[in-house]
BAPA-881126 format. One record per residue (C-alpha): residue number from 1; residue in three letters; chain; x, z, y. Coordinates in steps of 0.25 Angstrom, whole numbers, plus 2048, in hexadecimal, padded with zeros to 3 digits. Each point is the difference from the previous one (the first is absolute). Layout:
  seq  type  mol    X    Z    Y
  NUM   ala    A    X    Z    Y
...
END
This chain:
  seq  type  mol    X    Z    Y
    1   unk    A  800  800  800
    2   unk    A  805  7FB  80D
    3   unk    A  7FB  80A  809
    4   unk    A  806  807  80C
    5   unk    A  7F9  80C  806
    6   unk    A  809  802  80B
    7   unk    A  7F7  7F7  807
    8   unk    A  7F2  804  7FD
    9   unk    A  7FA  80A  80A
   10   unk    A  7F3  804  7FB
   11   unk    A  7FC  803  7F1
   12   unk    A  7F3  800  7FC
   13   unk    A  7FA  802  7F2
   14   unk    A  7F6  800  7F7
   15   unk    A  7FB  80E  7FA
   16   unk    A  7FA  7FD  7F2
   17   unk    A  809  7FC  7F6
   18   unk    A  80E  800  80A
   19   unk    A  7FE  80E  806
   20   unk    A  7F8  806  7F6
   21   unk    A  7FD  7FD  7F2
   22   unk    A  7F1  801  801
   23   unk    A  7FC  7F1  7FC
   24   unk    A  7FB  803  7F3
   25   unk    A  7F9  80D  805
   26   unk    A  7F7  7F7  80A
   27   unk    A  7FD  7F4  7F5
   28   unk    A  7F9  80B  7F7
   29   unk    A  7FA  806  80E
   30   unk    A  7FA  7F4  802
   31   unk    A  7FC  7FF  7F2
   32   unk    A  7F8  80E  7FF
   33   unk    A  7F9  7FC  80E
   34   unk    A  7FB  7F4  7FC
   35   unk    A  7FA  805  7F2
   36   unk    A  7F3  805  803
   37   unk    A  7FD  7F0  803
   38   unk    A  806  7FD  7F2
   39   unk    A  80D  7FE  7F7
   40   unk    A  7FF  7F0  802
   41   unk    A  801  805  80F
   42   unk    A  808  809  800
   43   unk    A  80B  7F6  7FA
   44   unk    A  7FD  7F6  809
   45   unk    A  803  809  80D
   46   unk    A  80D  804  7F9
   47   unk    A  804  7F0  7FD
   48   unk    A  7FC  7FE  80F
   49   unk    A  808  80B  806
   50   unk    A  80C  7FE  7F7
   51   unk    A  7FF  7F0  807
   52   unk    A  800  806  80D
   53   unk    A  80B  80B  800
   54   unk    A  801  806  80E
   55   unk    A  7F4  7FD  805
   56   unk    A  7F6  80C  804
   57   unk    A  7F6  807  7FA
   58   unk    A  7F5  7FC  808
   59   unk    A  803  7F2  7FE
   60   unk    A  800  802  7F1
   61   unk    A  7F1  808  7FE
   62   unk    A  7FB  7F5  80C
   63   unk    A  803  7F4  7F6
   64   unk    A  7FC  809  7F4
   65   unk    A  7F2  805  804
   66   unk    A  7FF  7EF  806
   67   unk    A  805  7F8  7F5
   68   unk    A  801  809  7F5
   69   unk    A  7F3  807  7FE
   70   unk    A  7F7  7F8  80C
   71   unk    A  7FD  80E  805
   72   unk    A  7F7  800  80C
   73   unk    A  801  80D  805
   74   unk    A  80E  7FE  805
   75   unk    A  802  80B  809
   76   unk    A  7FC  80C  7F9
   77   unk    A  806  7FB  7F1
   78   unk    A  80D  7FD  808
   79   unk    A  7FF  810  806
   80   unk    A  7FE  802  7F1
   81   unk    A  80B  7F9  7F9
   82   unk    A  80A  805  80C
   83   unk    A  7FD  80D  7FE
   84   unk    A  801  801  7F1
   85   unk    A  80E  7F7  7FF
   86   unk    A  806  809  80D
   87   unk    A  7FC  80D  7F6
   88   unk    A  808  7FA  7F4
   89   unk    A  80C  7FB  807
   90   unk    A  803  80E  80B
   91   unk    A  806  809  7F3
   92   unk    A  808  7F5  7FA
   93   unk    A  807  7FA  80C
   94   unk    A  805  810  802
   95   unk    A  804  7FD  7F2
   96   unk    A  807  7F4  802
   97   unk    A  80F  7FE  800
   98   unk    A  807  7FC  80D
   99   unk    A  80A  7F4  800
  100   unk    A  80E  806  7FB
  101   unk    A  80A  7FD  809
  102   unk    A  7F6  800  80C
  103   unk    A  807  80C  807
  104   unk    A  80E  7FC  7FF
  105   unk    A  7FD  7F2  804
  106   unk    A  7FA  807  80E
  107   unk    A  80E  806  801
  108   unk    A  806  7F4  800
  109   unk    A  7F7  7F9  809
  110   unk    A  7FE  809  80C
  111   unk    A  800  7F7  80B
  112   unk    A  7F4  7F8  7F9
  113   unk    A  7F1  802  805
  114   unk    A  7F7  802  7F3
  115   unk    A  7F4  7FE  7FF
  116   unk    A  7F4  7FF  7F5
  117   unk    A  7F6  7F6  800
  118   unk    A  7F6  801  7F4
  119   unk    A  7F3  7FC  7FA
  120   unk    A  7FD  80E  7FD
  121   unk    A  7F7  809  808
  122   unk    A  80A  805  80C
  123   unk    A  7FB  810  800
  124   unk    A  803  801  7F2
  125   unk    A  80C  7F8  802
  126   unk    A  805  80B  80C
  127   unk    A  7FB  80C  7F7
  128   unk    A  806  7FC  7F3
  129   unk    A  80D  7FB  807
  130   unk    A  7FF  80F  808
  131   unk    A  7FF  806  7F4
  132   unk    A  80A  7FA  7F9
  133   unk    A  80B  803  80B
  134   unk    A  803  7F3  803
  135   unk    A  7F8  7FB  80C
  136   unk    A  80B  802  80A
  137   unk    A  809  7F6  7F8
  138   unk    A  7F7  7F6  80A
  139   unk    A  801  802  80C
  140   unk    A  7F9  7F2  803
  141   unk    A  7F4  806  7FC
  142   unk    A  7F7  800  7F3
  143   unk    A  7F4  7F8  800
  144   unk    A  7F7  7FB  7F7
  145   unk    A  7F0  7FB  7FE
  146   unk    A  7F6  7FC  804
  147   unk    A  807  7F9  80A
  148   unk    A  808  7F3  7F6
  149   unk    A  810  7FD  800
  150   unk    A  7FE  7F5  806
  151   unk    A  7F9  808  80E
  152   unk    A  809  80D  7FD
  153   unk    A  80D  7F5  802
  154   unk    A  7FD  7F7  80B
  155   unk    A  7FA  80E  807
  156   unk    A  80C  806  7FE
  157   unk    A  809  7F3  804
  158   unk    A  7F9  801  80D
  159   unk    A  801  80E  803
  160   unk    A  80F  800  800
  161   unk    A  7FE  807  7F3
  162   unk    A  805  7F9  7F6
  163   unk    A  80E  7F6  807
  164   unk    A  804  7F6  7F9
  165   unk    A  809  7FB  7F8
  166   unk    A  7F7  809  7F5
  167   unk    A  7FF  801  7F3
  168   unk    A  7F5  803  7F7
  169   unk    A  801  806  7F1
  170   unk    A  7F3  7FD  7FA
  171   unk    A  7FC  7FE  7EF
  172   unk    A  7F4  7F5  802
  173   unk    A  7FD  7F2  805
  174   unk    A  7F7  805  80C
  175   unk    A  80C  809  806
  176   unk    A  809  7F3  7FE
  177   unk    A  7F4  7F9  808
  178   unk    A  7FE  80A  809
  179   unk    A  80F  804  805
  180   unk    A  803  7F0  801
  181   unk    A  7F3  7FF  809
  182   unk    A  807  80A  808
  183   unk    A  80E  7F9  800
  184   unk    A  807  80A  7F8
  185   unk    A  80A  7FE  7F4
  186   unk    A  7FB  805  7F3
  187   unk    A  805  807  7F3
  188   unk    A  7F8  7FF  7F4
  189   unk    A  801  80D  7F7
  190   unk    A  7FD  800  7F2
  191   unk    A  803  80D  7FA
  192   unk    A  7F0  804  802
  193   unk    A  7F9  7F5  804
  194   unk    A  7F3  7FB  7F7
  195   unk    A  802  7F1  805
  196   unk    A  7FF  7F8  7F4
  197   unk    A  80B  7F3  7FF
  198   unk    A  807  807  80C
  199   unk    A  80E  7FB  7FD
  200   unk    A  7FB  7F2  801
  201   unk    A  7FA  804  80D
  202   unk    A  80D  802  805
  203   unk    A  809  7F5  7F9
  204   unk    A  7F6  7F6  807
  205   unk    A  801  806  80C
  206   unk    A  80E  804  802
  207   unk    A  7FE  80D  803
  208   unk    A  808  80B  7FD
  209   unk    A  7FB  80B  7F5
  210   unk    A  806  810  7FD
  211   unk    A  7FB  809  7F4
  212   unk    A  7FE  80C  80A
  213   unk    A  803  805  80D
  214   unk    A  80D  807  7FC
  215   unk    A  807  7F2  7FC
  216   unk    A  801  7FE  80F
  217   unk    A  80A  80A  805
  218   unk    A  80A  7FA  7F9
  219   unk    A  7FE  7F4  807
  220   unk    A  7FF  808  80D
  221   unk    A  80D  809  7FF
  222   unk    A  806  7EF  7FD
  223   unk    A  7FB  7FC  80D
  224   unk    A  806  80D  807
  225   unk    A  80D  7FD  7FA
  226   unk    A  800  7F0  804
  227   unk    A  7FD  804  80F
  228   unk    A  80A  80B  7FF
  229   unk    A  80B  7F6  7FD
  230   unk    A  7FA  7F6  808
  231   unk    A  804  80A  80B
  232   unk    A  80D  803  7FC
  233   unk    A  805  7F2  7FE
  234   unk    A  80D  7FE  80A
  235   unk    A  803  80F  802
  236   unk    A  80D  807  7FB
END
């Protein structure tokens, strides 16, 4: 990988499945939401959430009470499914496992804004982040749904928030979609990540591709050592 963070300003990542390992804990969430409608259903809201990591929630129940089930009642059904999937997922993400590495890659990176931008719920995100001890790892901010990555990027991008260049470290097609939307560079990672074929994804694409977050520091303390002796060249 041919990366050089010595010129990035701003990281931003995903949460699930790159901070935290909580992708499978939010498929079966969305499972047990959606059984009361059926387990034909229920599959097929899985399938179509694992199709669309990253995005929200919201956006997941509104296609599954539209074009799932046919339900008319929207509003009150969607209230209903929120609810239940927000009850299944709040223990297990205090559960979940953060990315190893995550702490000492912030040490080596001080100078760099980080931020979060992700499809899950943002006052969850704050709390579970709080709870965790690790929220003041970004200082750029932790941010989340309803509002979409595309809208938490270009919002941030135009409040000074987020300077480019940027990175984004994301585990889906939409975060490559989104952070390309907003002009930032992109690394796909595949330790936790649901994608299916996602490898190819990436061969097609050109796109460069980590196991987990702790395989970057490495390639950071690298880039530190290239601009130290980049500096030194010609003196005794």
């Amino acid at each position: 990988m041919n990366v050089s963070f010595n010129s990035y300003i701003c990281l931003v990542f995903d949460c699930d499945g790159v901070i935290l390992n909580s992708n499978k804990l939010k498929t079966e969430a969305f499972y047990q939401a959606a059984l009361p409608y059926g387990e034909t259903a229920a599959q097929a809201l899985v399938d179509y959430h694992v199709q669309n990591g990253g995005i929200s929630r919201y956006r997941k129940f509104e296609y599954f009470l539209e074009n799932i089930v046919g339900e008319c009642n929207k509003s009150e059904r969607l209230d209903d499914l929120l609810s239940a999937y927000a009850s299944s997922v709040r223990s297990g993400l205090l559960e979940c496992s953060v990315a190893p590495g995550l702490v000492k890659l912030r040490n080596h990176l001080t100078d760099t804004r980080w931020l979060v931008a992700s499809g899950g719920d943002q006052a969850e995100l704050r709390q579970v982040f709080a709870a965790k001890g690790i929220d003041h790892l970004f200082d750029g901010g932790i941010f989340g749904s309803p509002d979409t990555k595309e809208h938490i990027l270009l919002r941030e991008k135009e409040r000074g928030n987020i300077i480019t260049p940027a990175l984004f470290l994301g585990d889906s097609r939409y975060d490559y979609i989104a952070a390309s939307q907003a002009g930032l560079d992109f690394i796909f990672v595949s330790g936790w990540s649901e994608m299916k074929r996602w490898l190819d994804f990436c061969t097609e694409l050109n796109l460069n591709y980590i196991q987990s977050v702790d395989m970057l520091t490495p390639l950071v303390i690298n880039s530190i050592v290239n601009k130290n002796r980049d500096n030194h060249t010609g003196f005794a």
